[in-house]
C-alpha positions, -999 to 999 in steps of 0.1 A, spaced: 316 -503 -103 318 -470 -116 297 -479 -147 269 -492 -124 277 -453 -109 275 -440 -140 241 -457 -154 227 -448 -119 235 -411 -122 222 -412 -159 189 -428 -149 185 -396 -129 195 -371 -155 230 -363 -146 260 -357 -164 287 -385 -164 309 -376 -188 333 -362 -157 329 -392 -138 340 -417 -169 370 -392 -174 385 -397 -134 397 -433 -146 430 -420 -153 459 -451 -151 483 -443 -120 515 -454 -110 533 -471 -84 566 -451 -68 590 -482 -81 573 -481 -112 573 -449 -120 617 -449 -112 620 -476 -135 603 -457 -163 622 -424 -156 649 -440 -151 658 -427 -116 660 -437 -76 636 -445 -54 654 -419 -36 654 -396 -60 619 -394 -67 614 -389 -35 639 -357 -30 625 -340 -61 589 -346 -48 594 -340 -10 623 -310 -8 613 -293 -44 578 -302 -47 585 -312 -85 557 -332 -83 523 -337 -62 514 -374 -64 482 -385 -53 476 -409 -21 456 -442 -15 451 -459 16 447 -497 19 437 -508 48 465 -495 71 491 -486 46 491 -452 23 504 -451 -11 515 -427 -35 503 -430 -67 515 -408 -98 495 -395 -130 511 -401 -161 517 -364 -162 537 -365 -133 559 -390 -150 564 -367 -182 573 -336 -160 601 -363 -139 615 -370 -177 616 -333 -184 637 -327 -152 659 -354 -160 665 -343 -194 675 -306 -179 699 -320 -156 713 -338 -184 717 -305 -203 736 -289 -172 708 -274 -150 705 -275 -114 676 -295 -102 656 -262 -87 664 -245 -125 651 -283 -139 620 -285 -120 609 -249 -129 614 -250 -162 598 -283 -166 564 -266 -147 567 -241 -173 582 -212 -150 614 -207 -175 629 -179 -168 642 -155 -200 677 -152 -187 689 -191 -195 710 -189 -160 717 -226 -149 
């Protein structure tokens, strides 16, 4: 489908290179545990009361599902390997966004 997309916009000239790029492979919540290595309920603490993580959302039919990009799971492995180390989760989460902080505090 997105190929027929993509030959329609290049009949008419138009770039498609962005549209060929979106295909990116998502995950399911329980799959995306299992590969971290984590809780349902855990993925669902760091992403709802820390914002660790924004997942994207697809509805079918009634029903809404999270769905997480593959860099979402590398930044859930990062915070589990800080809390391994001794952090506190809000510590783990921002230095696994990149906000480290010079000072090292846990």
């Amino acid at each position: 489908m997105v190929r027929d997309h993509a030959l329609q916009l290049k009949m008419r000239g138009m770039d498609t290179n962005s549209l060929e790029n979106k295909e990116e492979k998502s995950y399911g919540a329980t799959e995306v545990a299992g590969i971290v290595g984590i809780s349902l309920r855990q993925l669902y603490y760091w992403e709802e009361g820390f914002g660790a993580i924004s997942p994207s959302f697809k509805k079918c039919g009634n029903r809404t599902f999270r769905r997480y990009s593959e860099n979402d799971i590398e930044i859930l492995k990062k915070i589990k390997r800080f809390l391994k180390k001794g952090f506190l989760l809000e510590k783990a989460i921002e230095k696994s966004n990149g906000n480290n902080c010079s000072n090292g505090d846990k």
